[in-house]
N, C-alpha and C positions, 0 to 999 in steps of 0.2 A: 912288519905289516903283511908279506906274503904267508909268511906261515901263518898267520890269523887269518887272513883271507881262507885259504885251504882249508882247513878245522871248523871254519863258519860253513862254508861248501858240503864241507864232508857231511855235517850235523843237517843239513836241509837237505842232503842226500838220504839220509837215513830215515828222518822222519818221514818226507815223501812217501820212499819205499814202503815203509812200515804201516802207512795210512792205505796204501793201497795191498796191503798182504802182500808185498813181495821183498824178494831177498836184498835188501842193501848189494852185498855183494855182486850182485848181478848188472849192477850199473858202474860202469867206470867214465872215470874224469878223464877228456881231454883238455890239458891246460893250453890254449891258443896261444901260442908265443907269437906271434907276426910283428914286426917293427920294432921286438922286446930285446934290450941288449943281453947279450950272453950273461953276466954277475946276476942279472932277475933272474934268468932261470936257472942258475946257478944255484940261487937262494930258494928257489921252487923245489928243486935235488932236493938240496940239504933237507929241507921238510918233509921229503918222502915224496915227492911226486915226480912218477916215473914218465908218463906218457904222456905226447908230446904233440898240437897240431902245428904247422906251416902251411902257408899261403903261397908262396914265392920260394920254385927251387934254387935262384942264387941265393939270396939271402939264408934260406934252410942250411946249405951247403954248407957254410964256413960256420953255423954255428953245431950242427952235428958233426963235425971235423974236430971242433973242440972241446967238446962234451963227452962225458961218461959214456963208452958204448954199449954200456947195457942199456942204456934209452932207448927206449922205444918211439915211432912218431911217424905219424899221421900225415897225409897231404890233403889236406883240405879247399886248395883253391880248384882254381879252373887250369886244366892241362892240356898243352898245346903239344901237336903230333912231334915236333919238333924237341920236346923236352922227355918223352916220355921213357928214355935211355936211361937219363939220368933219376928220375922218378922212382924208375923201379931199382938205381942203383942204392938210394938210398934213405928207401922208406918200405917199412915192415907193411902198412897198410896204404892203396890210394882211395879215397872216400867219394872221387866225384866221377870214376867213370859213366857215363851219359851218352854213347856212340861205341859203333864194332869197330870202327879203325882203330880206336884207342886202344880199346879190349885188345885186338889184335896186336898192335903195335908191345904192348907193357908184356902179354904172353911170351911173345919172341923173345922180349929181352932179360923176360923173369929167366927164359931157358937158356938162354948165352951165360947168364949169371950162377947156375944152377941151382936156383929158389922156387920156393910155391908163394907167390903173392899174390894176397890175401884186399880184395876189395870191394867197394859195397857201389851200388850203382845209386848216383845221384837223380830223385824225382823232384821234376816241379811240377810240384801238386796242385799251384793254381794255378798253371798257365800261363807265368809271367812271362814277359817277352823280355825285362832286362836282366833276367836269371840263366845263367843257364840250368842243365837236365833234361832228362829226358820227359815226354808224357806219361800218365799215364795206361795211355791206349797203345804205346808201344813196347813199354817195358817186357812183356811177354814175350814179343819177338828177338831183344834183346837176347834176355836171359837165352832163349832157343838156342841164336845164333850163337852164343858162347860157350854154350854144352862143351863143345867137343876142346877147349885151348886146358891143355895140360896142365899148365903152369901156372893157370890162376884158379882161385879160391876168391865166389864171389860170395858172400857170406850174407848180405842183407844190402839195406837203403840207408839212404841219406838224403836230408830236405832240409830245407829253409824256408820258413812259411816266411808270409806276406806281411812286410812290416806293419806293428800294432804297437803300440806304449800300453795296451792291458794285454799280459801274460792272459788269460782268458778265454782270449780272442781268437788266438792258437788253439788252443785244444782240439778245434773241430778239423783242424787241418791234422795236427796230430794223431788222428785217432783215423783219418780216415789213410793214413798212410801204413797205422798200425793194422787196420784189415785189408788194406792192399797185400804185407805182406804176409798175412795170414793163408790167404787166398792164392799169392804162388807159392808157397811153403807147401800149401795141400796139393799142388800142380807139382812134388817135388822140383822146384827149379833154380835150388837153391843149394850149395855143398854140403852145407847140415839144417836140413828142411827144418829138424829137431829145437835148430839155437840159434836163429836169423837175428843179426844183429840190425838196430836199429839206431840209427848217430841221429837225433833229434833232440833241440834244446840247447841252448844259450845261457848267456847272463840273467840277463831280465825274465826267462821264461820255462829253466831247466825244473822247474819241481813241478809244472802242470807236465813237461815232457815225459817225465819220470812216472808221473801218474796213467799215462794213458802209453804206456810201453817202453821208453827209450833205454837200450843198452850203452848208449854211450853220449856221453854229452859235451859240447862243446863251449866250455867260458875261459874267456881272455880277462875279459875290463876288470871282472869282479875277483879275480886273483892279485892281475899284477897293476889293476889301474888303468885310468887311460893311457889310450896310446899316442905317441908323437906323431904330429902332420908329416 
């Protein structure tokens, strides 16, 4: 089932792409593991899929411990100052920095580690108050303030539009995220002003994402199924 799951992905990946003149390749699959026992993503592997999101660094831990270390993988929840040690011990990318303590805190420990890590700052694009991220009327001053930490590589955004059941319904938040970073890329404020990555889109909503810019996408359910309470 999962490698049919993937190869149907990949195929609505492409057409996507292809409908809007751009490079399939350009867009990579984040496969959302969270709650997923190790054998599912196991079977993820085997099919060819390398990269990896998590939600939760205990849970992440033991199953990147057991896993192929050429994987690669994602953090995608919300991160507490408290975790951000282990964060940067052991994920190539963090996708939701939203604040400078954070910034600050994963820099120190990308350098104790001796790594460049690689993160994209989380926008809530509409405001919501049970999301986190950051606005975006501050994200400027972000970026600003992180100019100077060595050790990180903030590469683009990351969003979660406002729950909809029409994939649709997004676009107009997608697209305004997509000029958001247009707009600090020409501010260069970003590591490669050139290639700002963009993590927008889901299950339900990853080919309107793909249309209106996303470098990277993130589905769980439509890989490996629902997930366990």
């Amino acid at each position: 089932m999962i490698c049919t799951n993937l190869t149907t992905i990949k195929e609505k990946i492409i057409v996507a792409a292809h409908g809007c003149n751009r490079d399939p390749d350009d867009v990579r699959l984040v496969a959302v593991s969270k709650k997923m026992e190790v054998d599912l993503i196991q079977q993820a592997c085997d099919c060819g899929q390398t990269l990896f999101g998590e939600n939760y660094l205990q849970e992440a831990k033991g199953k990147i411990n057991q896993l192929d270390k050429k994987l690669k993988w994602h953090f995608i929840g919300h991160l507490q100052s408290n975790k951000a040690r282990h964060a940067a011990e052991l994920f190539q990318v963090i996708e939701t920095v939203d604040r400078l303590k954070i910034a600050r805190l994963l820099d120190k420990y990308a350098g104790e580690l001796g790594k460049k890590l690689e993160v994209l700052i989380q926008v809530n694009i509409a405001g919501e108050q049970q999301k986190a991220g950051i606005s975006p009327e501050k994200i400027r001053e972000l970026l600003t303030n992180t100019s100077d930490l060595i050790n990180l590589q903030v590469r683009g955004l990351m969003m979660i539009p406002p729950f909809s059941s029409t994939p649709e319904k997004n676009r107009h938040w997608f697209r305004k995220v997509k000029q958001l970073s247009v707009d600090l890329a020409q501010e260069e404020l970003f590591h490669k002003n050139e290639s700002v990555e963009l993590s927008m889109g889901m299950s339900g909503d990853f080919t309107v994402a793909i249309e209106e810019g996303a470098t990277l996408i993130r589905v769980g359910t439509a890989i490996f199924g629902p997930r366990p309470n």
